[in-house]
C-alpha positions as CSV (number, residue, x, y, z in Angstrom):
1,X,102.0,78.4,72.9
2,X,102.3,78.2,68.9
3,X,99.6,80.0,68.6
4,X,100.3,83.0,71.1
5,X,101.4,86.4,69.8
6,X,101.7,88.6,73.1
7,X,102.8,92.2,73.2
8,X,103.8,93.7,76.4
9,X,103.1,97.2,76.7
10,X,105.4,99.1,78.6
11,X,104.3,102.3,80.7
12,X,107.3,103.3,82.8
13,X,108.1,106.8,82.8
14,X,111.8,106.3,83.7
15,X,113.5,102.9,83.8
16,X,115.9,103.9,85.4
17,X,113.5,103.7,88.4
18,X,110.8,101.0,87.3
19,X,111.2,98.5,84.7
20,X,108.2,96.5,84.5
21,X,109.1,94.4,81.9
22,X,111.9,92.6,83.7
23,X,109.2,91.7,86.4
24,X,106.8,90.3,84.1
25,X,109.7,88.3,81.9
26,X,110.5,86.4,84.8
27,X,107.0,84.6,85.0
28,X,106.2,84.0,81.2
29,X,107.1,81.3,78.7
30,X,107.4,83.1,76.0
31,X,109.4,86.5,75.9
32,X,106.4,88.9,73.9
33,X,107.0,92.0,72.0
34,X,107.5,94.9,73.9
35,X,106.4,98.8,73.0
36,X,107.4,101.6,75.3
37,X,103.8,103.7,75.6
38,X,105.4,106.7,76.7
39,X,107.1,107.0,73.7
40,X,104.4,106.3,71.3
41,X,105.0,102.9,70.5
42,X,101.9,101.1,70.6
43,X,101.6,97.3,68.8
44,X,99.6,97.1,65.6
45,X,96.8,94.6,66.2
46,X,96.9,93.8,62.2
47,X,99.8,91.9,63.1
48,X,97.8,89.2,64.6
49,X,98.4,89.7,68.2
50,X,96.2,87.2,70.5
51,X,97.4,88.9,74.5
52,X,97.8,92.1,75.9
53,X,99.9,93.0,78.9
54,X,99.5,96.8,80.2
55,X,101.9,97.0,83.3
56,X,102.5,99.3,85.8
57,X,103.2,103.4,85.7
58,X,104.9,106.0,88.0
59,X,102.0,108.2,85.8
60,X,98.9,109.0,87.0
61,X,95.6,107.7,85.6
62,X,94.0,111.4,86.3
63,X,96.4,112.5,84.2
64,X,95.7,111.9,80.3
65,X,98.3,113.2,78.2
66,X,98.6,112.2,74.6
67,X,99.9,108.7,74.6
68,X,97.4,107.5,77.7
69,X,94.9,108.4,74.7
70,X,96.5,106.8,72.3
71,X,96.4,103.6,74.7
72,X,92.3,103.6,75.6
73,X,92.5,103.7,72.0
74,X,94.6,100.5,71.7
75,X,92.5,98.8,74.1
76,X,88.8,99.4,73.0
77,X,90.4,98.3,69.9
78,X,91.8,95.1,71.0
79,X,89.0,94.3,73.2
80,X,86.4,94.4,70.4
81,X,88.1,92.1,68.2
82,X,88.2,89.7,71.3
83,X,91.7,89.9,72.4
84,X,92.8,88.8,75.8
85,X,94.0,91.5,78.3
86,X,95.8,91.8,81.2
87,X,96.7,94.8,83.7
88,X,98.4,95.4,86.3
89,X,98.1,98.5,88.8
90,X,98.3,101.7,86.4
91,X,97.5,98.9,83.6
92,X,94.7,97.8,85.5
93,X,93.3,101.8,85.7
94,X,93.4,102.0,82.1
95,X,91.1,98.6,81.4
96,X,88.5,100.5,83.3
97,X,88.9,103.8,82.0
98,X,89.1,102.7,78.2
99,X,86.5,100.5,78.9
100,X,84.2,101.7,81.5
101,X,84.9,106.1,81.3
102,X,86.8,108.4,83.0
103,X,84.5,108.2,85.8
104,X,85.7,105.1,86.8
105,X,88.9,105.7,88.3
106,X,90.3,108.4,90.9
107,X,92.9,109.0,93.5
108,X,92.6,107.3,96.2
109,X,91.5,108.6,99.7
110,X,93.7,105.7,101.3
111,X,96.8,105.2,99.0
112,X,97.8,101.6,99.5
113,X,101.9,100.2,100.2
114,X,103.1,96.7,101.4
115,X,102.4,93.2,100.5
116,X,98.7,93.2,101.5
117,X,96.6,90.7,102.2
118,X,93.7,90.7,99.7
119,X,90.1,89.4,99.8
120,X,89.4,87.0,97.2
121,X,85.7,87.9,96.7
122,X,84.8,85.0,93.9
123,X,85.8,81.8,92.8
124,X,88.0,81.9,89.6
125,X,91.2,79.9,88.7
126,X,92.6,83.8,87.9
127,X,93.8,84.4,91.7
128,X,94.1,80.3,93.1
129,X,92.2,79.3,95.9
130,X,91.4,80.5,99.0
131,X,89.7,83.5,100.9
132,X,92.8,85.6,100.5
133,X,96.2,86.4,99.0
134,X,99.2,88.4,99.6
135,X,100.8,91.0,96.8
136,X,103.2,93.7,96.4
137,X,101.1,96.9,96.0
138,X,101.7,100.3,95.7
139,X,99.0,102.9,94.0
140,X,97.6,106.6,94.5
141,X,94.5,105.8,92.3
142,X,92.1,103.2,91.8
143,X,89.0,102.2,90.0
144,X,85.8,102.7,91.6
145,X,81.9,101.9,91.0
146,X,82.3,99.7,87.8
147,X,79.0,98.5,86.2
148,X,77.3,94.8,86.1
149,X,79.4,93.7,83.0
150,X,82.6,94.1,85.5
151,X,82.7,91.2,87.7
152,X,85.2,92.2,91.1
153,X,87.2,89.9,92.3
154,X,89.5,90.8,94.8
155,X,88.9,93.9,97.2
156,X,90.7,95.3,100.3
157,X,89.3,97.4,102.9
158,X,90.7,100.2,101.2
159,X,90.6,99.6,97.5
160,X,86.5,97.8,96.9
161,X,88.3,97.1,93.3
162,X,91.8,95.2,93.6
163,X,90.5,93.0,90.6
164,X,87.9,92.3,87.9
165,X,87.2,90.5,85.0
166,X,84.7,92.2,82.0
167,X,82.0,89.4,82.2
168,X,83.0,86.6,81.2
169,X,85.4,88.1,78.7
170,X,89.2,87.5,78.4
171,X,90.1,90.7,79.9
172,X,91.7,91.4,83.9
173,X,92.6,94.1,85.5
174,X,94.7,93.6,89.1
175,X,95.3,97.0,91.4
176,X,98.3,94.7,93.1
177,X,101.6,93.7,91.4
178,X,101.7,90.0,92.0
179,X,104.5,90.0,88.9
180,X,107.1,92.1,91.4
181,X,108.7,89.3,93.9
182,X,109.8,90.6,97.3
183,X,113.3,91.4,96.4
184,X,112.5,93.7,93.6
185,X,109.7,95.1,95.8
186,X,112.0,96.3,98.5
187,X,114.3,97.9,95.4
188,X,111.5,99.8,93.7
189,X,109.9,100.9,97.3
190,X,113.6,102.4,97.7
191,X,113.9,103.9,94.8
192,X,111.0,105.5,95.0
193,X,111.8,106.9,98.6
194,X,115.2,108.4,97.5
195,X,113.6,110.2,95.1
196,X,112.0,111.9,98.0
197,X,108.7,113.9,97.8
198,X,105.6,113.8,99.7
199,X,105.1,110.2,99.4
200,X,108.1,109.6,101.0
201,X,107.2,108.9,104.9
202,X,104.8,106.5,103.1
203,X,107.1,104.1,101.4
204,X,109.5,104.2,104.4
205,X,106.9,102.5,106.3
206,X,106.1,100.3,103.7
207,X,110.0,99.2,103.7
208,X,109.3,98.3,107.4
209,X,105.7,96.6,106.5
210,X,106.0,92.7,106.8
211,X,106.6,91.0,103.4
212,X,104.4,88.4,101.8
213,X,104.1,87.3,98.4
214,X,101.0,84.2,97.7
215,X,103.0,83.8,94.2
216,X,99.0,83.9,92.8
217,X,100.9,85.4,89.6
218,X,101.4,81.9,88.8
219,X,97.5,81.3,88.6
220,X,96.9,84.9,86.7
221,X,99.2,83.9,84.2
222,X,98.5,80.5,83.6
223,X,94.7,81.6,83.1
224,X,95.4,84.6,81.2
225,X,97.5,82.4,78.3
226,X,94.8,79.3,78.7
227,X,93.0,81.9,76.1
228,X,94.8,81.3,72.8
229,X,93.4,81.7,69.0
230,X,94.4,79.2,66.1
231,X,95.6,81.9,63.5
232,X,96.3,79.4,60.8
């Protein structure tokens, strides 16, 4: 791990409600800087970082204010000088819209809640083995009709995309959230119901959806730090 410098970067809107970082802290070996998007903090990539991780939003991907900008920036950056990347859900969205254009992701016709079962479509130590795994998801967009250099993954019935890799490229993207365990799930599902809204009846039922969790995080991350750089 010597020669690992991760930054985390952090798009929550209000952590009061979501606080990705906690989730993904609980899984890694090494704590990462972290940079609150949001509020315009983005990592310099002078300072020699070798991983990415964009995690989760309660934004919208249709919806490119400022800093979202700022971040596509960050990550055409980063993936030209050959950093490894990793995204989850909202994080996920971005990889494909910095990466791919704006007419890559959009809401969805089906938004997606519960821990789904998920279609492994290739193999690749990223999601374990097997034909399927099981993840905490919740998202109103998603990334659609990506081009050859995208290799897909994972789909559901739903969602075609749940997860890609950029050829054969460092760099995932994951619609799910296999860093959010079933305890936290059930918390952030009820947070977001009290805070009402048409979305409500929809995470009510997915309170009452049967739980499942294949812990393929462990295989996401493991694969996404095998990619390290000697800096010395």
């Amino acid at each position: 791990m010597k020669n690992i410098k991760l930054a985390i970067v952090d798009n929550a809107i209000d952590h009061s409600v979501y606080t990705p970082v906690s989730h993904w802290r609980m899984h890694l070996p090494l704590p990462g800087d972290v940079f609150h998007a949001p509020s315009g903090e983005l990592p310099d990539l002078e300072d020699g970082y070798t991983h990415l991780i964009l995690t989760g939003s309660e934004a919208s991907i249709m919806k490119r204010e400022p800093w979202v900008n700022r971040e596509a920036a960050l990550v055409q950056k980063a993936a030209t000088s050959g950093l490894a990347m990793l995204g989850s859900c909202w994080g996920h969205q971005l990889l494909a819209l910095a990466l791919s254009g704006p007419e890559n992701v959009r809401r969805c016709d089906n938004p997606e809640m519960g821990w789904l079962p998920i279609r492994i479509l290739n193999d690749s130590p990223f999601l374990g083995v097997g034909e399927r795994f099981y993840a905490y998801t919740v998202h109103f967009d998603e990334v659609v009709n990506l081009g050859r250099e995208f290799r897909i993954l994972a789909s559901t019935p739903q969602c075609p995309i749940h997860a890609f890799q950029l050829e054969d490229r460092p760099i995932w993207g994951v619609q799910s959230h296999p860093e959010i365990n079933i305890t936290d799930g059930r918390l952030l599902f009820q947070r977001f119901l009290e805070q009402g809204g048409e979305a409500a009846p929809l995470f009510r039922a997915a309170l009452k959806s049967p739980e499942n969790d294949s812990d393929a995080i462990q295989s996401i991350i493991q694969t996404f730090l095998s990619i390290f750089f000697d800096k010395t």
